[in-house]
FIBABA-118724 format. One record per residue (C-alpha): residue number from 1; residue in three letters; z, y, x. Coordinates in pm, whole numbers, plus 32768, in hexadecimal, padded with zeros to 4 digits. Each point is the difference from the previous one (the first is absolute). Example, Ala and Ser with C-alpha at 12.3 -4.5 7.8 and 13.67 -1.06 7.14 Angstrom:
% FIBABA-118724
 num residuo    w    v    u
   1     ALA 830C 7E3E 84CE
   2     SER 7FBE 8158 8089
//
This chain:
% FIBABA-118724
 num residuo    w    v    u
   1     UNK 8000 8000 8000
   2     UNK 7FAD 8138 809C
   3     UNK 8142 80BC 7F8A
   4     UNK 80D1 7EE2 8092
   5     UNK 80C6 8052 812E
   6     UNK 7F74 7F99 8149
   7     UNK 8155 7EF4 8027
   8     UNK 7F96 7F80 7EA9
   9     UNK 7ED0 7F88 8048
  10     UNK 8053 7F58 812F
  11     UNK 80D8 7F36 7F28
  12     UNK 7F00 7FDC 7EE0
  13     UNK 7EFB 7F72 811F
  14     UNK 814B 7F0A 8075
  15     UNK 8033 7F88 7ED3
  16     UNK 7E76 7FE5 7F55
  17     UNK 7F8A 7F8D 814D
  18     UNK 7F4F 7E99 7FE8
  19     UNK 7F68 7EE8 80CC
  20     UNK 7EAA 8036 7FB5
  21     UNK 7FE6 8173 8058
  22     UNK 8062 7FAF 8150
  23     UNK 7ECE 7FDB 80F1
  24     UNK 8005 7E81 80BA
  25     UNK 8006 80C1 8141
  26     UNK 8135 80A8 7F94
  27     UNK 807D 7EB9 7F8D
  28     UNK 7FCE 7F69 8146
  29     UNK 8079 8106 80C5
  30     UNK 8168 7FDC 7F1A
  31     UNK 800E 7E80 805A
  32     UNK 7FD0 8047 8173
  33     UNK 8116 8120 7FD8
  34     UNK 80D4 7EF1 7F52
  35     UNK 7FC1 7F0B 811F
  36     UNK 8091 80FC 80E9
  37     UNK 8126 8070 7F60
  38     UNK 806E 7EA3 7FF9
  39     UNK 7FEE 7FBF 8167
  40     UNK 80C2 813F 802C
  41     UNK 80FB 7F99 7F14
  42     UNK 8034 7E87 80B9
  43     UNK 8009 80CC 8144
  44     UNK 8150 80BC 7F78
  45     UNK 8096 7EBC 7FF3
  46     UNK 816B 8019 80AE
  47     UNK 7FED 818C 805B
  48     UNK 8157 807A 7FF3
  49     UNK 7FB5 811B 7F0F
  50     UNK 7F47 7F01 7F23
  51     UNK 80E8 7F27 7FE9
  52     UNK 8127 80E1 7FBF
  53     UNK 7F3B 807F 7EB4
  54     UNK 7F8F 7E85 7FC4
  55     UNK 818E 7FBD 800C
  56     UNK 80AE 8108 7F37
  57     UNK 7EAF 7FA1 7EF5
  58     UNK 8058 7EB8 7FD4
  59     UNK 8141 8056 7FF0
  60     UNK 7FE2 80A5 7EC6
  61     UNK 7F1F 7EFD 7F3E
  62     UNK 7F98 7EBA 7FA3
  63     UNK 7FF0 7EE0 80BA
  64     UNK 7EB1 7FB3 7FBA
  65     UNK 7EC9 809F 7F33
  66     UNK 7EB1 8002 7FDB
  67     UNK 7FC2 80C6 8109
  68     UNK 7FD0 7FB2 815B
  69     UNK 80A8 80B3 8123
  70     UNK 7F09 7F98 8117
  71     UNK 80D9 8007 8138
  72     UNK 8109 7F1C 7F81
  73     UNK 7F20 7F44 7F0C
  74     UNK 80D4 8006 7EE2
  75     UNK 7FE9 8094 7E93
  76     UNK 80A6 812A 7F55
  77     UNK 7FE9 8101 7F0B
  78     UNK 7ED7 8112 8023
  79     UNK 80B4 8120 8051
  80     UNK 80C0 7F24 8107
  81     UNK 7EB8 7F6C 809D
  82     UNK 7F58 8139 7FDB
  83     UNK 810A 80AA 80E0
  84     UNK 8002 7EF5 8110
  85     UNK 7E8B 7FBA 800B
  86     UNK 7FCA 818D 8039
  87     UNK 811F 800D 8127
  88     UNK 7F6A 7EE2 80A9
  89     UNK 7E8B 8079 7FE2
  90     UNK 803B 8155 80BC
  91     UNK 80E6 7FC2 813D
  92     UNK 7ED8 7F4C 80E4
  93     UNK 7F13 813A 7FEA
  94     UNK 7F09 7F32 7F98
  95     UNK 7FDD 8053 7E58
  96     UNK 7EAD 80DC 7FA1
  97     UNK 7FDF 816D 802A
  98     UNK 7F39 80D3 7F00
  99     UNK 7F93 813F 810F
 100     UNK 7FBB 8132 7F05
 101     UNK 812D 7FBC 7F41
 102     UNK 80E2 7F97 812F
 103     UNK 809B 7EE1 7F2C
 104     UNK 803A 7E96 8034
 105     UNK 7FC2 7F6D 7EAE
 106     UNK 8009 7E95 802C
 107     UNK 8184 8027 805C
 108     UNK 8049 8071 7EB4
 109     UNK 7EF4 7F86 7F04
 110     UNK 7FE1 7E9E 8026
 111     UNK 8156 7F9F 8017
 112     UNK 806C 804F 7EA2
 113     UNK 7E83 7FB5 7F7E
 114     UNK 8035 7E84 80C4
 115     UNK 8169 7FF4 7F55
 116     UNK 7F8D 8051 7EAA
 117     UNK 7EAD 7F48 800B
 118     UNK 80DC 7ED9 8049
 119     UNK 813F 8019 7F1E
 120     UNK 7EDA 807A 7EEC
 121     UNK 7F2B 7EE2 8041
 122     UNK 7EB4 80F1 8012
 123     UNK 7EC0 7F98 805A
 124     UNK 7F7F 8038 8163
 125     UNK 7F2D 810C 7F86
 126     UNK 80F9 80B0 7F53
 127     UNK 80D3 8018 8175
 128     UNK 7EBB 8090 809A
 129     UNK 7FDF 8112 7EE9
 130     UNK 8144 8074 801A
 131     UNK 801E 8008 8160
 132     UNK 7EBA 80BF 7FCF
 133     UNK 80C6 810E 7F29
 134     UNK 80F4 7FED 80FF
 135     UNK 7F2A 8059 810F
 136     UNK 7F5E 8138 7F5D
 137     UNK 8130 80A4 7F7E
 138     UNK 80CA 7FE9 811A
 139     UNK 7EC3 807F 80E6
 140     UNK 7FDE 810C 7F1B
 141     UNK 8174 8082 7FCD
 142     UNK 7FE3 8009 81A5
 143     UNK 7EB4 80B9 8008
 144     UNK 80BC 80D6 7EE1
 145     UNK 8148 8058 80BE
 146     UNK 7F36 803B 814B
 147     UNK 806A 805F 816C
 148     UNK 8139 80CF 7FDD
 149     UNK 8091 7EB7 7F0C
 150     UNK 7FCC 7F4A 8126
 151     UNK 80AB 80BE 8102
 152     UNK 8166 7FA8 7F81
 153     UNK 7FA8 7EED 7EEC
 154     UNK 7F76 7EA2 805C
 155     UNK 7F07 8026 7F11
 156     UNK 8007 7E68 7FC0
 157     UNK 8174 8021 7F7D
 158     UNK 7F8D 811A 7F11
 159     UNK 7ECA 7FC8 7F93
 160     UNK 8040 7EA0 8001
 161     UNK 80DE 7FD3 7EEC
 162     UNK 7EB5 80B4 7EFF
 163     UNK 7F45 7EE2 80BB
 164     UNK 80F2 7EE8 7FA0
 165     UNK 8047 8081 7EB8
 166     UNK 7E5F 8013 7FC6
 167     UNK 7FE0 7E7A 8059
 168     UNK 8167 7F84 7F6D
 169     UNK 7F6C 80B3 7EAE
 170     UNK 7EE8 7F6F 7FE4
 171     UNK 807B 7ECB 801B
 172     UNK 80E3 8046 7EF8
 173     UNK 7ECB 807B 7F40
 174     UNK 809A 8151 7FA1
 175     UNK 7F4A 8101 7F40
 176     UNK 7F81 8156 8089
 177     UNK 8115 8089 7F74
 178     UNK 8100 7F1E 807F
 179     UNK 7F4D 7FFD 8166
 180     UNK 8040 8169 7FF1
 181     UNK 815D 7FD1 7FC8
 182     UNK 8009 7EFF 8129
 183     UNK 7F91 80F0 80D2
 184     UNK 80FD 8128 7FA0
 185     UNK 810A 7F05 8056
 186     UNK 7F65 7FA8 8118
 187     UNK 7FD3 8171 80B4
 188     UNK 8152 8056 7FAB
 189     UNK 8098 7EC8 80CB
 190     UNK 7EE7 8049 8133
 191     UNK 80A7 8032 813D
 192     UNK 7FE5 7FB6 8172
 193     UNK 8044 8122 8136
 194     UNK 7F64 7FBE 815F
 195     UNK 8143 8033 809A
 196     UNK 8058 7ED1 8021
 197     UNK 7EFD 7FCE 8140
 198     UNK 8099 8109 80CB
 199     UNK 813E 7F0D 806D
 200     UNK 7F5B 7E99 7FA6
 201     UNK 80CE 7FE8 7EC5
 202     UNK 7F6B 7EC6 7EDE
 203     UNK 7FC5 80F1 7ED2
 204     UNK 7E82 7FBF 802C
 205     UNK 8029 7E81 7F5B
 206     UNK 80E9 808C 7EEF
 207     UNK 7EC4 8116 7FAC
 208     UNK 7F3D 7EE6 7FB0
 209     UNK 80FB 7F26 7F5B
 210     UNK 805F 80F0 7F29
 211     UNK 7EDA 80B3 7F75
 212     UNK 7F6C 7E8C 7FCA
 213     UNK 8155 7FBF 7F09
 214     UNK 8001 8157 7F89
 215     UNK 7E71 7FDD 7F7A
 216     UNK 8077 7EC0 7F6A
 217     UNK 80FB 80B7 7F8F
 218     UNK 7F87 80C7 7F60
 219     UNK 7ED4 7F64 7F3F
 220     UNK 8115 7EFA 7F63
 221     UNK 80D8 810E 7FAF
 222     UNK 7E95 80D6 7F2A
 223     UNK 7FBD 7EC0 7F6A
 224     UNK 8155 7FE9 7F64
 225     UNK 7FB9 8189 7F6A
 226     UNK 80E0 80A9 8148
 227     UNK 7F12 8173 8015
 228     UNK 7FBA 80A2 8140
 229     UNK 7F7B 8174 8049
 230     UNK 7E60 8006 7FA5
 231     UNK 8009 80FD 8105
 232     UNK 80C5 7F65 8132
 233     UNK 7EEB 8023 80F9
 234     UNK 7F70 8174 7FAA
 235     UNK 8103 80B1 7F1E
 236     UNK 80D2 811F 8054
 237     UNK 812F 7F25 8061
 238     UNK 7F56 7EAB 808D
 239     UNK 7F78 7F70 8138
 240     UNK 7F29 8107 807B
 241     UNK 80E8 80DE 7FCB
 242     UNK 8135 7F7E 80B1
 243     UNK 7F4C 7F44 8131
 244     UNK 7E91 80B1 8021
 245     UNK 7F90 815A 8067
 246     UNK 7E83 7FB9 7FD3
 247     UNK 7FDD 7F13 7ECC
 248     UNK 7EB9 7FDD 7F9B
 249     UNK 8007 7F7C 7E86
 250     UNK 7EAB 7FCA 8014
 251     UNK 7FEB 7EE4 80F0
 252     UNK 80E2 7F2D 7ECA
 253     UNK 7ED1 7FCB 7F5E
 254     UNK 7EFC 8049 8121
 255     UNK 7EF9 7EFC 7F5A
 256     UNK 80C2 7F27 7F62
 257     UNK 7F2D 7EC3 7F98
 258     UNK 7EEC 8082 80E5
 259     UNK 8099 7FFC 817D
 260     UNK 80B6 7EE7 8038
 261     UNK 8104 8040 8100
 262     UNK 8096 7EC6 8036
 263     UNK 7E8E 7F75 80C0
 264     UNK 8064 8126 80EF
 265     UNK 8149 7F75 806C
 266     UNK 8035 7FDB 8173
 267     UNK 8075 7E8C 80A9
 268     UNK 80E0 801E 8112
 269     UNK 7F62 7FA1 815B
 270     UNK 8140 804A 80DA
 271     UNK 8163 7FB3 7FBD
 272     UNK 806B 8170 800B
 273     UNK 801F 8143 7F2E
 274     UNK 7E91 8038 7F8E
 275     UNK 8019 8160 8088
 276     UNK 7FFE 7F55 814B
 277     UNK 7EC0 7F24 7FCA
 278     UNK 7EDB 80FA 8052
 279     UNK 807E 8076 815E
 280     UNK 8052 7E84 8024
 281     UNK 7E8D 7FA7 7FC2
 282     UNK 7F9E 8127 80AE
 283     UNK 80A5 7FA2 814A
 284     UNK 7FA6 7E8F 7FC6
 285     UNK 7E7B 807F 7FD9
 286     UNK 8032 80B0 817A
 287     UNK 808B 7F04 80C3
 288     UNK 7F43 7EF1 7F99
 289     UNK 7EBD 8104 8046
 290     UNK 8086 806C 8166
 291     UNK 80A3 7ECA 804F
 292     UNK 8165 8087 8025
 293     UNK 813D 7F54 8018
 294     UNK 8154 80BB 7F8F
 295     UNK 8052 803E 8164
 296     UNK 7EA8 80CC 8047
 297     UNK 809A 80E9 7EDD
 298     UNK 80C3 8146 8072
 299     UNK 8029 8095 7EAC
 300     UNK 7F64 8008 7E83
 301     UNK 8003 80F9 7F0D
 302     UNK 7FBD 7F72 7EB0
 303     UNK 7F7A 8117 7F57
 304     UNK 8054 8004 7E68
 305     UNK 804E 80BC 7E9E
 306     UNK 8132 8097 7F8F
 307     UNK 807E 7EBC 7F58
 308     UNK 8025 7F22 8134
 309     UNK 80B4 8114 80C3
 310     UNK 810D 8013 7ECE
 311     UNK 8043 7E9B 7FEE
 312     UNK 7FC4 7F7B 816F
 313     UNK 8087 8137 808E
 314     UNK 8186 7FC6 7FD0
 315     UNK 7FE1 7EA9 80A2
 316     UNK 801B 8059 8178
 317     UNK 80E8 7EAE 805C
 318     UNK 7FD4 7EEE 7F1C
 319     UNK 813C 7F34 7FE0
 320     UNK 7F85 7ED7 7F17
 321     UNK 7EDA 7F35 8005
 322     UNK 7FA2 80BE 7E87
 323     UNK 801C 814F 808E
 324     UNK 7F12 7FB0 8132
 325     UNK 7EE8 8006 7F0F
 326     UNK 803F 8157 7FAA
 327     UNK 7FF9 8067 8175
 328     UNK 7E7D 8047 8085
 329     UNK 808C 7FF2 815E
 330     UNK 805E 7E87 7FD7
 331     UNK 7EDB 7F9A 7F0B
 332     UNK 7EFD 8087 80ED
 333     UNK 80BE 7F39 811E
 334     UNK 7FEF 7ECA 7F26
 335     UNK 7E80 8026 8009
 336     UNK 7FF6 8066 814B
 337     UNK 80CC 7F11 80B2
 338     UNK 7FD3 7EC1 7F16
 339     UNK 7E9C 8040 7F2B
 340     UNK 8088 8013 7EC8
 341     UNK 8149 8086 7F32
 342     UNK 8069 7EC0 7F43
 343     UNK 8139 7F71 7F73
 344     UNK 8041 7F22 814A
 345     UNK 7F9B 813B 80ED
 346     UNK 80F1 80DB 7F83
 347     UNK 812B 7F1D 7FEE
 348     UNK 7FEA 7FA1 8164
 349     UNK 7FB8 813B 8082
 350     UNK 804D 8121 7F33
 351     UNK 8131 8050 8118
 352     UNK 7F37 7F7F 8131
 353     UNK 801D 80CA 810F
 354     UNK 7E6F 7FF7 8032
 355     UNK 7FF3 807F 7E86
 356     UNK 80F7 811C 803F
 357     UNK 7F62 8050 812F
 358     UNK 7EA4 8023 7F5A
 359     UNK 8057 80A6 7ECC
 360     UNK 80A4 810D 80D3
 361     UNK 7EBA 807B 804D
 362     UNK 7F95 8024 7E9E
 363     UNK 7FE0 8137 7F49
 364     UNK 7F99 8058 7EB1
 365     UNK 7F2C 814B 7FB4
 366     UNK 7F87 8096 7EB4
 367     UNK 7EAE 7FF0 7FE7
 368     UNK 7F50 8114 7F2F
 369     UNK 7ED6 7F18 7FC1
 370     UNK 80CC 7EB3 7FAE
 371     UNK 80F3 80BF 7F30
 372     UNK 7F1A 80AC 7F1F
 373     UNK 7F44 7E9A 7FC9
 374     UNK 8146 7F8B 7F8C
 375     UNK 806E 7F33 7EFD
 376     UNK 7EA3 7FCA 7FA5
 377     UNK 7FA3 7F5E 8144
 378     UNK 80F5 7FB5 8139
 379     UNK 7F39 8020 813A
 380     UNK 808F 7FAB 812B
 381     UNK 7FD2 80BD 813D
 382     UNK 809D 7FD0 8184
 383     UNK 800B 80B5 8141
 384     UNK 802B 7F23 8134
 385     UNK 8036 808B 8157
 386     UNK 7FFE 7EDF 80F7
 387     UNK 80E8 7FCF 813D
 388     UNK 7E8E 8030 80E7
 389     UNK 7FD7 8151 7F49
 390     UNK 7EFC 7FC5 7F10
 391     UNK 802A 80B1 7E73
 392     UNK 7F80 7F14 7ED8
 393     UNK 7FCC 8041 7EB9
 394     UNK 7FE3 7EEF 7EAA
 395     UNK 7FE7 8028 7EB7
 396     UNK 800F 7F03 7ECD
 397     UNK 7F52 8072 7EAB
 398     UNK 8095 7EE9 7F2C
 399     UNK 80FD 7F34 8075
 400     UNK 8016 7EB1 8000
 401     UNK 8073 7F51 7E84
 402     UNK 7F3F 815A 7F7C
 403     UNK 7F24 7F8D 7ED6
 404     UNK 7EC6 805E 8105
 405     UNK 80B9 7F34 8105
 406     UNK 8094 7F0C 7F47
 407     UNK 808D 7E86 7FEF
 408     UNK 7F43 7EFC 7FBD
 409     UNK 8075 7ED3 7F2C
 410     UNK 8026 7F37 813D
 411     UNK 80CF 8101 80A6
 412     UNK 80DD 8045 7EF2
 413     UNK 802C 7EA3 7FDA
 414     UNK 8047 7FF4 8164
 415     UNK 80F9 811E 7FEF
 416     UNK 80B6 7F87 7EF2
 417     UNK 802E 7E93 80B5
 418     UNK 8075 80D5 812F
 419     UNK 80F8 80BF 7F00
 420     UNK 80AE 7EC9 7F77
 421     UNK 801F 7F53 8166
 422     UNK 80C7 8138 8049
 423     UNK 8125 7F8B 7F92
 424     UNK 7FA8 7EE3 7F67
 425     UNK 7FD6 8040 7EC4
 426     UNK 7EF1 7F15 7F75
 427     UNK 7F0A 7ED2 80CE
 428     UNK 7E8B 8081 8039
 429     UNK 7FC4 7EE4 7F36
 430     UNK 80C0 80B1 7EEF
 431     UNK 7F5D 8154 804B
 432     UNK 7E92 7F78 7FCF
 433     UNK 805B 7F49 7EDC
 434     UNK 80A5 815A 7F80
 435     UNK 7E9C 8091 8069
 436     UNK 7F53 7F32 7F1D
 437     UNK 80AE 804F 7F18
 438     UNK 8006 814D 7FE3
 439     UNK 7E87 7FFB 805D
 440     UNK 7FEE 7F62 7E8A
 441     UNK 80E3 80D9 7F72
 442     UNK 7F3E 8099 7ECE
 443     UNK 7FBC 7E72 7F6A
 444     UNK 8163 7F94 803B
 445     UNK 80AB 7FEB 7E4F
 446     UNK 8155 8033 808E
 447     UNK 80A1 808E 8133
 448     UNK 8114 7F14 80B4
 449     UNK 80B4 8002 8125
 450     UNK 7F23 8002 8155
 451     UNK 80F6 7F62 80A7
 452     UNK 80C2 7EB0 7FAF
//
């Protein structure tokens, strides 16, 4: 309706969205998403902060439920499952990245939508569509909030819980009137400050964990009649208001039906923050052209926007393992020094003294040309001056995992088998069977466990 507040629609589309209207390519793209959020999630397996919030959950409900809580392989209520699946899915640094919008939606969409698909008993299909819905609200609400949001929100805590509440509704086939009311419930519980990185504290898992159970939330709660605000993310008092100084209401329902942001979501090449990837692929790119090896290297400048100077920049001497990924000194060493930034890199060397050593030499510096590409594109740029004098220069366009540089089906099944070796958390027997699975997704009558 043209009258209808931007918000309004979003949740109209949520709600009236269907199978059908979603392009195969679209559809494929969604199971390949699913594929690696579940390889993320087996890789959280036994993380301390994971486990805490998989503790205290369990705690507090049943003993067993429909729903399957994939590092411990055991059932539980939605909400329960829903919180523990999102924990686990977003401590390796490995879960999806959608650039423009600066938001990690497979963290927070498909563990409620996997929950309620299976305590629901929906069809296959009806998983895909709402992690669809998912996908394009919670992209949308980021692109909507924009940069300053991001500067002291994590944007996947806040603009996660519209995403969770878009795919937990649908599920619970609510009306565009009742989706409306999930998401006024939702914005008023979205939270999530970035201050937790500056001294390595475990509020990052508890983003996630909570704006997956507060989506769920609320969609139960505007199915049972519970109202929320129609104007949560635009209105005088709501979202934009309290966490955004350049809100852009128009990107809520930037062509809604006709651009299809979930086929641009990013995979994750490198175990890291994704603001590190581009000067990782960069400096990759540069020593494999001039043959170097970390010793040749004197010093790098990884030359970037705004946003990876306000997140990376507090991290000067990484403590944990978690907050290494955040540091561009020690990801760039990880490349450097071992070829890639994986799980197994950084736990054996995040404190080596060859990493410290390297990533001492790194330095970050806004670049006018990457920062005004950004969101919309994340190039990655590096200055190396070698230890025989010489000054080198690299850039990436799209890094790797970017839909123009993306994953195939055999590296994503790959990664995912990698994932779930981690820390043992499934066979790669179990992870290609998984795989086939979810490759069949949209003609499988009823969703069950993917796990036994």
């Amino acid at each position: 309706m043209a009258d209808e507040p931007p918000g309004v629609a979003l949740a109209r589309f949520a709600s009236t969205l269907r199978f059908d209207a979603i392009p195969a390519a679209v559809v494929a793209r969604t199971q390949d998403l699913l594929l690696d959020w579940i390889g993320s999630t087996l890789a959280g397996k036994g993380a301390r902060p994971v486990e805490s919030i998989a503790r205290f959950m369990l705690a507090q409900g049943p003993s067993d439920g429909p729903c399957e809580v994939l590092i411990h392989r055991r059932g539980s209520s939605p909400l329960l499952a829903a919180a523990i699946n999102a924990a686990a899915s977003h401590v390796a640094e490995q879960d999806d990245v959608h650039n423009g919008s600066v938001f990690h939606p497979a963290a927070v969409v498909f563990p409620p939508a996997l929950a309620l698909a299976q305590a629901l008993q929906r069809s296959g299909r009806e998983l895909l569509t709402a992690a669809v819905a998912g996908y394009e609200v919670g992209i949308r609400v980021g692109e909507f909030l924009g940069r300053s949001h991001y500067k002291v929100f994590h944007t996947t805590g806040t603009a996660g819980t519209l995403a969770a509440a878009a795919a937990s509704g649908h599920l619970l086939r609510l009306t565009p009137e009742q989706m409306a009311h999930a998401f006024g419930s939702a914005g008023t519980q979205a939270a999530g400050l970035w201050e937790f990185l500056r001294e390595a504290a475990d509020s990052k898992q508890l983003h996630t964990a909570h704006a997956a159970a507060a989506g769920l939330t609320a969609a139960h709660l505007a199915a049972d009649g519970f109202t929320g605000a129609s104007r949560i993310l635009e209105g005088a008092r709501g979202m934009a208001a309290g966490m955004s100084s350049d809100a852009d209401p128009t990107r809520l329902t930037d062509r809604l039906g006709n651009r299809w942001a979930t086929a641009e979501t990013s995979f994750k090449f490198h175990a890291s923050c994704r603001h590190t990837h581009p000067a990782a692929d960069a400096l990759l790119q540069l020593m494999q052209q001039q043959r170097l090896a970390a010793s040749d290297i004197a010093a790098v400048t990884a030359r970037v926007h705004q946003g990876a100077l306000d997140v990376l920049g507090p991290v000067t001497d990484p403590q944990t393992v978690h907050q290494s990924k955040f540091s561009m000194g020690t990801v760039l060493a990880m490349v450097a020094l071992h070829g890639r930034a994986g799980l197994a890199e950084f736990d054996a060397n995040f404190r080596a003294p060859a990493t410290t050593a390297f990533r001492e030499r790194v330095q970050m510096a806004l670049d006018p040309e990457v920062d005004a590409a950004y969101p919309a594109r994340w190039i990655g740029k590096v200055s190396v001056t070698t230890r025989d004098g010489r000054c080198l220069d690299a850039r990436v366009d799209e890094p790797k995992g970017d839909p123009g540089n993306t994953l195939s089906r055999a590296e994503l099944e790959d990664k995912a088998m990698r994932l779930a070796a981690y820390a043992g958390g499934a066979s790669a027997s179990e992870v290609r069977a998984i795989a086939t699975r979810v490759w069949a997704l949209a003609d499988v009558p009823v969703v069950t466990r993917l796990l036994s």
